[in-house]
N, CA, C and O atoms as a printed pandas DataFrame, in Angstrom:
     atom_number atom_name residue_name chain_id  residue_number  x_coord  y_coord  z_coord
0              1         N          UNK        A               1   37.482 -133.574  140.555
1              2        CA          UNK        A               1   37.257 -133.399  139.136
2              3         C          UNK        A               1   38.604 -133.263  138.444
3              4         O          UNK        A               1   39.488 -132.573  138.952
4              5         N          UNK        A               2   38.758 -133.835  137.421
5              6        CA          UNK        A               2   40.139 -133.570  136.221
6              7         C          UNK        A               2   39.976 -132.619  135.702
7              8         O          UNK        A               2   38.865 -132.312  135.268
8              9         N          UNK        A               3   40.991 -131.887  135.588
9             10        CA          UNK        A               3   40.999 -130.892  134.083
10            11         C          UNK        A               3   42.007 -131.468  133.562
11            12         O          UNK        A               3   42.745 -132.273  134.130
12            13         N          UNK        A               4   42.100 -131.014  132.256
13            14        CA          UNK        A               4   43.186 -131.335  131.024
14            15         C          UNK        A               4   42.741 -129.753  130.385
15            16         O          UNK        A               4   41.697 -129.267  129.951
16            17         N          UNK        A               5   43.953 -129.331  130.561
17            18        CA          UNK        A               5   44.387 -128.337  129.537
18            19         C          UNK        A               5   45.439 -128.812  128.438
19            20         O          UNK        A               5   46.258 -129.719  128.592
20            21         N          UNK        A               6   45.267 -128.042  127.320
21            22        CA          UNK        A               6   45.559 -128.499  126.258
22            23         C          UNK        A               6   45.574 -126.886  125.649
23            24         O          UNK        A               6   44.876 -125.986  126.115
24            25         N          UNK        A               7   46.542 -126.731  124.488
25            26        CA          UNK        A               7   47.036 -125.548  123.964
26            27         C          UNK        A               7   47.833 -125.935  122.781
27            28         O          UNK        A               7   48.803 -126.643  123.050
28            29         N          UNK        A               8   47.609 -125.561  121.196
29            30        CA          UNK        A               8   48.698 -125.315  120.237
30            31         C          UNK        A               8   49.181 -124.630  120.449
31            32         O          UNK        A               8   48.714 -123.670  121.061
32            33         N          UNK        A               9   51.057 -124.759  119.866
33            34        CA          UNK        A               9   52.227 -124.392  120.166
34            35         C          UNK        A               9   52.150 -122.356  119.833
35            36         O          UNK        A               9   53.002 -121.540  120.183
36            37         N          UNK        A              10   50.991 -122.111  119.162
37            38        CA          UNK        A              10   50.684 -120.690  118.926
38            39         C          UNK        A              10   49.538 -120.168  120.191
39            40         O          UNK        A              10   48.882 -119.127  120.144
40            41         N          UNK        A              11   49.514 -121.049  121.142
41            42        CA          UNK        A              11   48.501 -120.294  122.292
42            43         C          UNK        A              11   49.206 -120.407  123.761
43            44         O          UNK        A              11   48.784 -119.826  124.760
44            45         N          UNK        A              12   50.173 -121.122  123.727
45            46        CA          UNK        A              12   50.501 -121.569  125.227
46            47         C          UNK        A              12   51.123 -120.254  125.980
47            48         O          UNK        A              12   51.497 -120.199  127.151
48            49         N          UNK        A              13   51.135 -119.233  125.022
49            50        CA          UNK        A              13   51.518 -117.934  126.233
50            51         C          UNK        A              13   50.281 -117.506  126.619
51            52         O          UNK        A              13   50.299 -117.084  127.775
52            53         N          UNK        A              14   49.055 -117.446  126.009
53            54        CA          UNK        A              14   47.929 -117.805  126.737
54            55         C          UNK        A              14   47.295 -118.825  127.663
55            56         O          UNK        A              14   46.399 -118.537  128.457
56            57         N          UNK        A              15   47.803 -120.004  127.517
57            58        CA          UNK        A              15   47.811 -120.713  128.315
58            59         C          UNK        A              15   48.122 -120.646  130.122
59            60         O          UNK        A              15   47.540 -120.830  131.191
60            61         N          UNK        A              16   49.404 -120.266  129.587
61            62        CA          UNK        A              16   50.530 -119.380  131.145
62            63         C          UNK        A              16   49.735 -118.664  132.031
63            64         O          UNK        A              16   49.536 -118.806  133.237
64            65         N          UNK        A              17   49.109 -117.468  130.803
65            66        CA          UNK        A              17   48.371 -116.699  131.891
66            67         C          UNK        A              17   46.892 -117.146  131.969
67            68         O          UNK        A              17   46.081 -116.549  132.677
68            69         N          UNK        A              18   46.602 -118.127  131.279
69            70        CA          UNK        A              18   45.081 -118.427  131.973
70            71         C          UNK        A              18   45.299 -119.351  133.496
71            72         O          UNK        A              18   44.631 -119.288  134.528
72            73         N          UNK        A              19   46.564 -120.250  133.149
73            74        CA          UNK        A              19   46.506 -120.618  134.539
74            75         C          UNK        A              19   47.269 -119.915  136.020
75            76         O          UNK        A              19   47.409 -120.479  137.105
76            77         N          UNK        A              20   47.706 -118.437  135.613
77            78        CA          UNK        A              20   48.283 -117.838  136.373
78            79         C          UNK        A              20   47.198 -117.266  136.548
79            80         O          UNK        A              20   47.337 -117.108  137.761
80            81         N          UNK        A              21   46.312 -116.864  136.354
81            82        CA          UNK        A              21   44.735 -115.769  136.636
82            83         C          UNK        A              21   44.018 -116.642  137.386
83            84         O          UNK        A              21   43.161 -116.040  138.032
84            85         N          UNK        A              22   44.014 -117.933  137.585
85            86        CA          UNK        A              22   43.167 -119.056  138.091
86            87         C          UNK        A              22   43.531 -119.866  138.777
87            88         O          UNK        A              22   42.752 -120.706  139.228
88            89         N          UNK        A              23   45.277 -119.849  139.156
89            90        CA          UNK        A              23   45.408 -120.714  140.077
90            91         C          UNK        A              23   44.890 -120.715  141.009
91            92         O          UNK        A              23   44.755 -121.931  141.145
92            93         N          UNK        A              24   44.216 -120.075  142.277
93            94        CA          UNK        A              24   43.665 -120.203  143.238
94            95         C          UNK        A              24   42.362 -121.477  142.891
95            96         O          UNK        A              24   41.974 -122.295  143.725
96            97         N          UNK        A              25   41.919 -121.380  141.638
97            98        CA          UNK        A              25   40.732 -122.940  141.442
98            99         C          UNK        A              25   41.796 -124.220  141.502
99           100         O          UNK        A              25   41.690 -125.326  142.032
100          101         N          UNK        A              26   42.684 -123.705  140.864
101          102        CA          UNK        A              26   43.366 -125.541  140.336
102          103         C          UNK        A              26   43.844 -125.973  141.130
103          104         O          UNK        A              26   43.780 -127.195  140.994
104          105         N          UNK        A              27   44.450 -125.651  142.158
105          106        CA          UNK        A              27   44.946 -126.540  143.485
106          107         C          UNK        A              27   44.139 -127.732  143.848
107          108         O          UNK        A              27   44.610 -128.764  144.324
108          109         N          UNK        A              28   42.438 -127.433  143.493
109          110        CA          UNK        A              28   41.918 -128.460  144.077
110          111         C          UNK        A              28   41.103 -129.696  143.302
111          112         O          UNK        A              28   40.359 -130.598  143.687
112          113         N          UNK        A              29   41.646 -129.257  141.972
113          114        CA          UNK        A              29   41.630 -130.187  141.036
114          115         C          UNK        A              29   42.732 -130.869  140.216
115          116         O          UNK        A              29   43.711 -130.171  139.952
116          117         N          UNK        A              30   42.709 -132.168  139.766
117          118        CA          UNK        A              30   44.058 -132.370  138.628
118          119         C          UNK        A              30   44.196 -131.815  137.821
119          120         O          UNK        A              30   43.172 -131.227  137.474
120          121         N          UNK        A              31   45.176 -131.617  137.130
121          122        CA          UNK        A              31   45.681 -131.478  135.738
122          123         C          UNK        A              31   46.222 -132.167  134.551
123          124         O          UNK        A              31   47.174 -132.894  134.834
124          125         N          UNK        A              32   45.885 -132.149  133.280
125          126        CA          UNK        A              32   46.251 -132.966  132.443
126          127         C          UNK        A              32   46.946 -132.461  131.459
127          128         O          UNK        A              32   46.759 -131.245  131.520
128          129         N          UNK        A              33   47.752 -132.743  130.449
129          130        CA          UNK        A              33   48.155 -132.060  129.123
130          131         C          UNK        A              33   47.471 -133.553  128.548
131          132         O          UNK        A              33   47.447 -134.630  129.144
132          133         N          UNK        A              34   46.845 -133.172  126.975
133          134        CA          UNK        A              34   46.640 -134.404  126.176
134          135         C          UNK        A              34   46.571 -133.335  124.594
135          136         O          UNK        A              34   46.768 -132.129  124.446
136          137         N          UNK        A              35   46.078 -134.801  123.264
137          138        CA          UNK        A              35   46.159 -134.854  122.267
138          139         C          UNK        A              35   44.486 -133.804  122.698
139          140         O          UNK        A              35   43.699 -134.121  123.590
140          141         N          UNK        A              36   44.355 -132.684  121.852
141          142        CA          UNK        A              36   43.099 -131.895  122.108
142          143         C          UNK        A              36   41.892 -132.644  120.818
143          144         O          UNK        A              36   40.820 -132.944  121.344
144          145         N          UNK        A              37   41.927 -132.790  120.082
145          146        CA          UNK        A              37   41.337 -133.515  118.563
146          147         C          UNK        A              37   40.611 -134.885  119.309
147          148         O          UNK        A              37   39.461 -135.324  119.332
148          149         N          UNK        A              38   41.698 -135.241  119.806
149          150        CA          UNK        A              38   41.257 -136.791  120.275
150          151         C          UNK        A              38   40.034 -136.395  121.393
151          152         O          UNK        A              38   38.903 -136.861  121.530
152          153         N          UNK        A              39   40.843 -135.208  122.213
153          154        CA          UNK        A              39   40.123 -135.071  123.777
154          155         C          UNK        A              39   38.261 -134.449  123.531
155          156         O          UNK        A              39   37.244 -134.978  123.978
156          157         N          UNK        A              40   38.356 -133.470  122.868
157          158        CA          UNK        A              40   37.377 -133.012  122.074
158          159         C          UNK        A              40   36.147 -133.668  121.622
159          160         O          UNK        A              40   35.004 -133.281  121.868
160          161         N          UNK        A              41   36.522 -134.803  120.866
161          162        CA          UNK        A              41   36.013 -136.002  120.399
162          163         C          UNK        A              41   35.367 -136.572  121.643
163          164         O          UNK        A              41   34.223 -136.360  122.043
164          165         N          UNK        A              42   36.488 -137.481  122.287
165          166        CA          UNK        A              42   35.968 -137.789  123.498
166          167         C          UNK        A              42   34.743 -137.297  124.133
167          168         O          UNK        A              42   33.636 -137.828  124.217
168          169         N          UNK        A              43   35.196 -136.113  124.586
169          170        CA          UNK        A              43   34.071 -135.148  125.876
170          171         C          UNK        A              43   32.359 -134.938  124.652
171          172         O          UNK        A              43   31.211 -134.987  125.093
172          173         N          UNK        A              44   32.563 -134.819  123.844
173          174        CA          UNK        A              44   31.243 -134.839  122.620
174          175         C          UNK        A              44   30.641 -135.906  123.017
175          176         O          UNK        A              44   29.669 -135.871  123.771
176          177         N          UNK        A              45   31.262 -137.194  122.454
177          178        CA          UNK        A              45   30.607 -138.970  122.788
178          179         C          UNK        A              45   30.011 -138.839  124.547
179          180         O          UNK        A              45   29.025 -139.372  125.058
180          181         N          UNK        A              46   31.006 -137.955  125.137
181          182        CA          UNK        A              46   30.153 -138.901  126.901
182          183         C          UNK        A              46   29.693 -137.608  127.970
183          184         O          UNK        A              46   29.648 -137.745  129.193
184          185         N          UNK        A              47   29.262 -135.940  127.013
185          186        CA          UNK        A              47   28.378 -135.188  127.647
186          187         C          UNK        A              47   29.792 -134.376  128.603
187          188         O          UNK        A              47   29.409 -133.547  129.429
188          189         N          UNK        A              48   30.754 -134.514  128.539
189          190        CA          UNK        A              48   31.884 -133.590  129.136
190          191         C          UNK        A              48   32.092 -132.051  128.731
191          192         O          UNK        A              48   32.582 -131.820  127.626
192          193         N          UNK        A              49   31.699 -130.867  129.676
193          194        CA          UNK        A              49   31.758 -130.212  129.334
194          195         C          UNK        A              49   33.272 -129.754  128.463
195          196         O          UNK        A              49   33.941 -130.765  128.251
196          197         N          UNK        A              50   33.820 -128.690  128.018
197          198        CA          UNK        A              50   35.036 -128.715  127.273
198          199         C          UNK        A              50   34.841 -126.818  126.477
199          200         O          UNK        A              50   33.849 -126.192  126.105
200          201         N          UNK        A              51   36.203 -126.508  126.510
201          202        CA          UNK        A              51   36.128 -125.054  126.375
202          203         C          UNK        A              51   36.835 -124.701  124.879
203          204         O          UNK        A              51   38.009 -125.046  125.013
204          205         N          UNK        A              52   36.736 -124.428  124.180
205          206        CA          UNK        A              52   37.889 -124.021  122.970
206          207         C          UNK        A              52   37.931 -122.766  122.654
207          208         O          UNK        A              52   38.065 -122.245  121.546
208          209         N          UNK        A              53   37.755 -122.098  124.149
209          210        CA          UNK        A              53   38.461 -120.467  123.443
210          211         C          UNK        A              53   38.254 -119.828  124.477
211          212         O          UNK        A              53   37.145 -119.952  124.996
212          213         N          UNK        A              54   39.428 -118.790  125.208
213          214        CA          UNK        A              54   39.230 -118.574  126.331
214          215         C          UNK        A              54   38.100 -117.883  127.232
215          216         O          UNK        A              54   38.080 -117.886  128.463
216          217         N          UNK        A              55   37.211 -117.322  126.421
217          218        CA          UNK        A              55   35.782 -116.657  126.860
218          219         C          UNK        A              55   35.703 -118.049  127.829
219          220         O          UNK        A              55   36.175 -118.230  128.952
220          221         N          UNK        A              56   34.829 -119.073  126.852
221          222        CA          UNK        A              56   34.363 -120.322  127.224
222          223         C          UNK        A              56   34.943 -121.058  128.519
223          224         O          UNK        A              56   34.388 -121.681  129.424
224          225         N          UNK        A              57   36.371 -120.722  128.234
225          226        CA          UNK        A              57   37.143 -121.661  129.249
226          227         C          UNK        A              57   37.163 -120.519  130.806
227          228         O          UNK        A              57   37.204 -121.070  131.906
228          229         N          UNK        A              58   37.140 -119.476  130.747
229          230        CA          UNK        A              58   36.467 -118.951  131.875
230          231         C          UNK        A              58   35.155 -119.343  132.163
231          232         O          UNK        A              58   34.825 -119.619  133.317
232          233         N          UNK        A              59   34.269 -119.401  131.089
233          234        CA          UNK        A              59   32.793 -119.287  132.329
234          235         C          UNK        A              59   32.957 -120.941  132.960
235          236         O          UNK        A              59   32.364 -121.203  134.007
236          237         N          UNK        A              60   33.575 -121.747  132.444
237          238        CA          UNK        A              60   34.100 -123.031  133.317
238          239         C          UNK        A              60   34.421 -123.142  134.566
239          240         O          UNK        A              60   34.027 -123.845  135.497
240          241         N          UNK        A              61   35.157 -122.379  134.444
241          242        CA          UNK        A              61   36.248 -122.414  135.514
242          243         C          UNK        A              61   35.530 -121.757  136.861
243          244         O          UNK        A              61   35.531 -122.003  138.067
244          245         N          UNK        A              62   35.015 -120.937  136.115
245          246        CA          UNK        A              62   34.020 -119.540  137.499
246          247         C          UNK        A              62   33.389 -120.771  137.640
247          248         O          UNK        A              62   33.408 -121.273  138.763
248          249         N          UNK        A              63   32.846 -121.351  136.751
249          250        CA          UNK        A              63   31.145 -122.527  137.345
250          251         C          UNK        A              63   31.533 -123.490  138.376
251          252         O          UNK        A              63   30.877 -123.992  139.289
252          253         N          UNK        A              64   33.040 -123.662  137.932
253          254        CA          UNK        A              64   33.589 -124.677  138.854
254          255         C          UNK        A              64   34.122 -124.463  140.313
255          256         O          UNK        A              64   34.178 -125.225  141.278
256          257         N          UNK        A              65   34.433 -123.366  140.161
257          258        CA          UNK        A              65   34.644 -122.569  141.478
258          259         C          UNK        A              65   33.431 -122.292  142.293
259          260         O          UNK        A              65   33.470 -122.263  143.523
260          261         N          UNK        A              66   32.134 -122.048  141.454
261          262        CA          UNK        A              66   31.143 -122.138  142.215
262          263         C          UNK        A              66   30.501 -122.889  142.859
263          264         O          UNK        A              66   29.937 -122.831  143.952
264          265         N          UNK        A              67   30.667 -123.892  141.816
265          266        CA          UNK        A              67   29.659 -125.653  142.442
266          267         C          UNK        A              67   28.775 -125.544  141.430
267          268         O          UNK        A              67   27.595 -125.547  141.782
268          269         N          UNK        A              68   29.034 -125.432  140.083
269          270        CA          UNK        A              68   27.716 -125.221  139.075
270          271         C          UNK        A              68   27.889 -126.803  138.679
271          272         O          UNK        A              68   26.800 -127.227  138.289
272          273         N          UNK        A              69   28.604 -127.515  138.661
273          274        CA          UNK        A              69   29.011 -128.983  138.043
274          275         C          UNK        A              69   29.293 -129.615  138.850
275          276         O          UNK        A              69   30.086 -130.506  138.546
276          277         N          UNK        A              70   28.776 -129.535  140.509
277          278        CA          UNK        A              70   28.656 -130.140  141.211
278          279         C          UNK        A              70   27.572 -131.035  141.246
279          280         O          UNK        A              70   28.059 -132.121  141.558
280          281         N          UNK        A              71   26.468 -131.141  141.105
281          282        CA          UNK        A              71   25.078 -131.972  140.869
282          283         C          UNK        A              71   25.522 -133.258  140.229
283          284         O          UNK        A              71   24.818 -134.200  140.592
284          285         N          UNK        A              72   26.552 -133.608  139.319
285          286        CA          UNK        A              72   26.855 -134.493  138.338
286          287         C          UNK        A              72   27.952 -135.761  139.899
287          288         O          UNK        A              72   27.858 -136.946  140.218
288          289         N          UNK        A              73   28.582 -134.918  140.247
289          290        CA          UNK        A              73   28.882 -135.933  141.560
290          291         C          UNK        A              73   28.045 -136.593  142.233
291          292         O          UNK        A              73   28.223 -137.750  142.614
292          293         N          UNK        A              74   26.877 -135.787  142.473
293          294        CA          UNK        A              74   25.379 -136.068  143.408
294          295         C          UNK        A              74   24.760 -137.317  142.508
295          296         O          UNK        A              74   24.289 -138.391  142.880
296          297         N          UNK        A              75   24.923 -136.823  141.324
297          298        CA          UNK        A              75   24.016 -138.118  140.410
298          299         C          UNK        A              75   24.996 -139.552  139.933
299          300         O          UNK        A              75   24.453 -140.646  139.785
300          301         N          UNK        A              76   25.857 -139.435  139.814
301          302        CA          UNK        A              76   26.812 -140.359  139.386
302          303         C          UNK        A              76   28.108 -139.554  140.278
303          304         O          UNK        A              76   28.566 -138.413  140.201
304          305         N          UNK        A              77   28.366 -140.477  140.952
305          306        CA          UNK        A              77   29.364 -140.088  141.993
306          307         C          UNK        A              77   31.232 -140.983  141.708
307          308         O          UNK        A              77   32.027 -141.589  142.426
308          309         N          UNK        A              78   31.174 -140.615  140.449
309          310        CA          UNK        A              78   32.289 -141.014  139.685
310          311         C          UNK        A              78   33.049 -139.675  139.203
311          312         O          UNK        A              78   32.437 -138.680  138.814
312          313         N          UNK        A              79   34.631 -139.778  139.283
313          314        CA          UNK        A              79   35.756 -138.681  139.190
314          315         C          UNK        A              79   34.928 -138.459  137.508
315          316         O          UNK        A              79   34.665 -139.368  136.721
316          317         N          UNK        A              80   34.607 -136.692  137.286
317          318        CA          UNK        A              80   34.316 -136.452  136.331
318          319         C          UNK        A              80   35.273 -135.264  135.899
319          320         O          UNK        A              80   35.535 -134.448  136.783
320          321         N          UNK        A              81   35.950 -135.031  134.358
321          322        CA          UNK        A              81   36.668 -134.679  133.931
322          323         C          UNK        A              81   36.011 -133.567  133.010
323          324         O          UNK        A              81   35.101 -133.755  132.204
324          325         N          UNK        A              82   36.888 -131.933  133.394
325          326        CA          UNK        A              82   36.536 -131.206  132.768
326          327         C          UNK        A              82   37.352 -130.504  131.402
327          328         O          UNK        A              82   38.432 -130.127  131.859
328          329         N          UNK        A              83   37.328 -130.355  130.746
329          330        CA          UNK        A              83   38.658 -130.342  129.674
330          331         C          UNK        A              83   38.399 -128.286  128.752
331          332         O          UNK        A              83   37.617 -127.555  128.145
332          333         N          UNK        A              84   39.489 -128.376  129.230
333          334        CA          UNK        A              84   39.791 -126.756  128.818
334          335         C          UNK        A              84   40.905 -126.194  127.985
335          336         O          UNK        A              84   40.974 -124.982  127.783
């Protein structure tokens, strides 16, 4: 699975520590930086889950660590991208 994290220039010290609290998940996924407006857009049009505020972008991350967005491999077994 992809992630793309994404952060304005007024959040990325939040950023730091969301992915310092969570590295143990991301090792086993990619990472992205992108345009967030554009990315946003995107994940709306094609059912991608997507987080915009860090509550949100935790219960992601736990789901993903769990296997909650695992079923979507089972059904369409194409690299699916989670955006946070």
């Amino acid at each position: 699975m992809n992630i793309a994290l994404m952060s304005d220039e007024h959040r990325q010290e939040l950023m730091v520590q969301f992915c310092i609290a969570y590295c143990g998940i991301g090792p086993k996924n990619e990472k992205y930086l992108d345009d967030m407006q554009y990315i946003c857009q995107l994940c709306d049009q094609n059912n991608i889950p997507y987080a915009t505020n860090l509550g949100t972008a935790e219960m992601l991350i736990q789901g993903l660590a769990r296997g909650d967005l695992d079923w979507r491999d089972i059904i369409r077994p194409q690299k699916r991208k989670l955006i946070l």
